[in-house]
N, C-alpha and C positions, 0 to 999 in steps of 0.2 A: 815559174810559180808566180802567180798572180797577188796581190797585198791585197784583199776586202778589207778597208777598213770601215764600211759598214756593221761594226759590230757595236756595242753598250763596254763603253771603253776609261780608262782612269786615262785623261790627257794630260800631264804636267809641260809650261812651256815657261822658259826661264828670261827675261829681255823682254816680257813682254807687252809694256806699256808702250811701244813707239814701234817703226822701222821694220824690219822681216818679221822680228816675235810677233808684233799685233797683228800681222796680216795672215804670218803661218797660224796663228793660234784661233782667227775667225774662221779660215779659211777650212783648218783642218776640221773644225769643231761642226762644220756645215756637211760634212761627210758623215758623222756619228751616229751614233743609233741612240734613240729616247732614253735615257738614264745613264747615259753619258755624266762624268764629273770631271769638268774642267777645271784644273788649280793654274792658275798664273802667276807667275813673280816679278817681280822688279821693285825697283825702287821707289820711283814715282807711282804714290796714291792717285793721283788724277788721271796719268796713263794709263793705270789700271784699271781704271773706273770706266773710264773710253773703251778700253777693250772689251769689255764685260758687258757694255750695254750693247756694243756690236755683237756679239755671241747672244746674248738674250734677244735681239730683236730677230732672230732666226727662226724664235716659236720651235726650235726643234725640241722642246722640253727637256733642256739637258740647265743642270744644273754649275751654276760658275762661284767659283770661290777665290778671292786673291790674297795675298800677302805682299806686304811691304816687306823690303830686306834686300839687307847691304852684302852681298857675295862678296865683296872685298875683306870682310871679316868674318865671315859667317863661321860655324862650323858642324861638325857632325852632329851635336848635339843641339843644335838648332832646325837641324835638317829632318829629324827624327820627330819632335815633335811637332812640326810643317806638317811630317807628311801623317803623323797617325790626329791630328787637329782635324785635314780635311777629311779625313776619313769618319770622323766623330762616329765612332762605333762602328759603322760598315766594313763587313768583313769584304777583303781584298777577293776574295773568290764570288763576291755578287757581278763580278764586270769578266767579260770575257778575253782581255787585253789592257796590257797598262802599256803607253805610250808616253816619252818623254822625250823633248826638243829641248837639244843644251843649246839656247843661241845667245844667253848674256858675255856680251865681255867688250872689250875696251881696245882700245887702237896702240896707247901706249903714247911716251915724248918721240914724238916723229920730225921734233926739232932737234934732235941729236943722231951722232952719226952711234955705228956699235961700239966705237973706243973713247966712246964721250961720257958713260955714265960707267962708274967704279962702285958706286955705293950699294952696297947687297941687299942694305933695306929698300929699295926702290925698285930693285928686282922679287926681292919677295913680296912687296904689295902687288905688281903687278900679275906673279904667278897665284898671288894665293885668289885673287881672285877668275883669274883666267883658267888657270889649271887646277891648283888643288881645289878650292870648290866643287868646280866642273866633279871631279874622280869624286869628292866626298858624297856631294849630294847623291851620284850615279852607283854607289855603294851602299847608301842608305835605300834607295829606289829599290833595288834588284836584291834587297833584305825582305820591303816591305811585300814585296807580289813576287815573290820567289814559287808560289804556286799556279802564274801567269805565263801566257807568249807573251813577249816583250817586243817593241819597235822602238829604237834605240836612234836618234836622231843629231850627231854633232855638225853643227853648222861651222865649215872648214871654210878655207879659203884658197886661192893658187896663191897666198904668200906662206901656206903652210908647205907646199912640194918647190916653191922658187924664189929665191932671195931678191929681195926689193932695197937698194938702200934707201936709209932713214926709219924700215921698215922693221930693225933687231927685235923690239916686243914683240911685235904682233908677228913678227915669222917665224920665231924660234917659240914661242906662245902655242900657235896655231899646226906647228906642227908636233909640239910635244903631246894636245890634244889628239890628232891624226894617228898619233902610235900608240897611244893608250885607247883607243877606240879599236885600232887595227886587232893589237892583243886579246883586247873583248871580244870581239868576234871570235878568233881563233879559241880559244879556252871555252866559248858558248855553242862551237859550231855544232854540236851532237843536242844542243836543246832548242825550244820552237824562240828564237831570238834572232831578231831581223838588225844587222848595224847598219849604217849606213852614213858616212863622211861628206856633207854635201857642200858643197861650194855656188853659194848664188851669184859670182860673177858682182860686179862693180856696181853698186846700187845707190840712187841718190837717199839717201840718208844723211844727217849729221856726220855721219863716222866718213864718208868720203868729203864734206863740207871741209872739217876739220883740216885732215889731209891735203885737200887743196892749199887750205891757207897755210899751213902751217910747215906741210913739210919741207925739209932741204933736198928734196930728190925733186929737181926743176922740172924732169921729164913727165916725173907719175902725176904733179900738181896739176902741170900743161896739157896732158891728156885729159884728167878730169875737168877740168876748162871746160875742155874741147866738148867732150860729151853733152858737157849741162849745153854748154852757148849752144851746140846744134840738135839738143833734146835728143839725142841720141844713148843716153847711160839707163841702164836698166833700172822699172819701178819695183814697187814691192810684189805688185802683183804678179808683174812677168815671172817673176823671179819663184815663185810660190805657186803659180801654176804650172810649171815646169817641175820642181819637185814634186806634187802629187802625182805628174804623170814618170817621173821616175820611180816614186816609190810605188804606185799603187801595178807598174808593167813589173819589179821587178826583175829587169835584166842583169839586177850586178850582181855580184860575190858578196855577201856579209861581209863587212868592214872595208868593201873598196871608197875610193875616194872617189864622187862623180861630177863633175864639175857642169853648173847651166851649159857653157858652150861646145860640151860634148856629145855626141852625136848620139 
């Protein structure tokens, strides 16, 4: 089965002032059909604003909305009036598809090993914004267009299916996202609702900058080196033109995990 997402669509995309979100969220937005509403999030006002004028200069006559907002705190009741804000009155059955890309989240102290941090408070900031967020908002979403197909987007990682050390946040993070996606699909499989787990491979961003410098895993740093020094690590774009063509071919199973380097 084929993805058209040429349809007049609700796109919500989360991260998305910088890095994969601004490039998924132009890129996807240049696919839409006229009356298209594009909501973006993140934190950074100016990020968003960059993304926004990139979607507007597309002339697709789709309409762009952002919000500032700290997912590291956020919660359901933030999420709710986000999402019936951008909607100012529009009922959810004027669009033919609501689509939402969970891509915000954070790398985590990738300067410590996993028996280095104890403090629980420091695990629940990094889950409430990795994970509970993620599930709150996606609960609120699938409230608000419960009369929709849905296209259901979590951007995975391979540190969510293989352990990396230095890497404890973001793998045990990335895969607790992975299974709570998996079981959405399962529990949606008999409705028109598309998951899909995607992993854009090692991509020059901040988030692998960081990692270089920072981590104690010499090997993963010295790879990403290696990448940047011989321009070899994947951009945003590869990475994003590659998903459309996964999502829009459709060959996986709702809720598999499909990673760029997969065939």
């Amino acid at each position: 089965m084929v993805v058209d997402l040429e349809k007049r669509t609700y796109l919500l995309v989360t991260g998305a002032s910088r890095g994969i979100g601004q490039r998924m969220a132009v890129d996807v937005s240049a696919k839409l059909k006229a009356g298209s509403l594009i909501v973006l999030l993140a934190r950074s006002e100016q990020g968003l604003a960059q993304t926004k004028a990139s979607i507007t200069a597309l002339g697709n006559d789709l309409n762009v909305i952002t919000f500032s907002i700290d997912l590291s705190s956020a919660t359901a009741t933030q999420f709710q009036e986000l999402l019936a804000k951008s909607l100012d009155g529009t009922k959810a059955s004027n669009f033919e598809r609501a689509f939402i890309i969970h891509n915000a989240g954070s790398v985590g102290d990738v300067s410590k090993s996993a028996i280095d941090v104890s403090d629980t408070t420091v695990w629940q900031q990094y889950y409430h914004m990795n994970v509970f967020s993620v599930i709150s908002l996606n609960c609120e979403f699938f409230r608000a267009f419960n009369c929709l197909p849905k296209i259901v987007v979590n951007i995975s990682s391979k540190c969510g299916i293989e352990p990396y050390a230095s890497m404890s946040f973001y793998c045990s993070g990335k895969a607790a996202r992975n299974m709570y996606f998996r079981v959405l699909a399962t529990e949606q499989a008999d409705e028109d609702v598309v998951v899909l787990n995607y992993a854009p491979g090692a991509i020059d961003t901040d988030m692998t900058v960081l990692v270089q410098r920072e981590s104690i895993n010499k090997e993963l740093a010295g790879f990403f080196k290696m990448q940047r020094d011989t321009k070899t690590m994947l951009t945003t774009e590869q990475t994003t033109k590659k998903f459309l063509l996964v999502l829009e071919a459709q060959k996986f199973k709702s809720g598999d995990h499909v990673d760029y380097w997969d065939e």
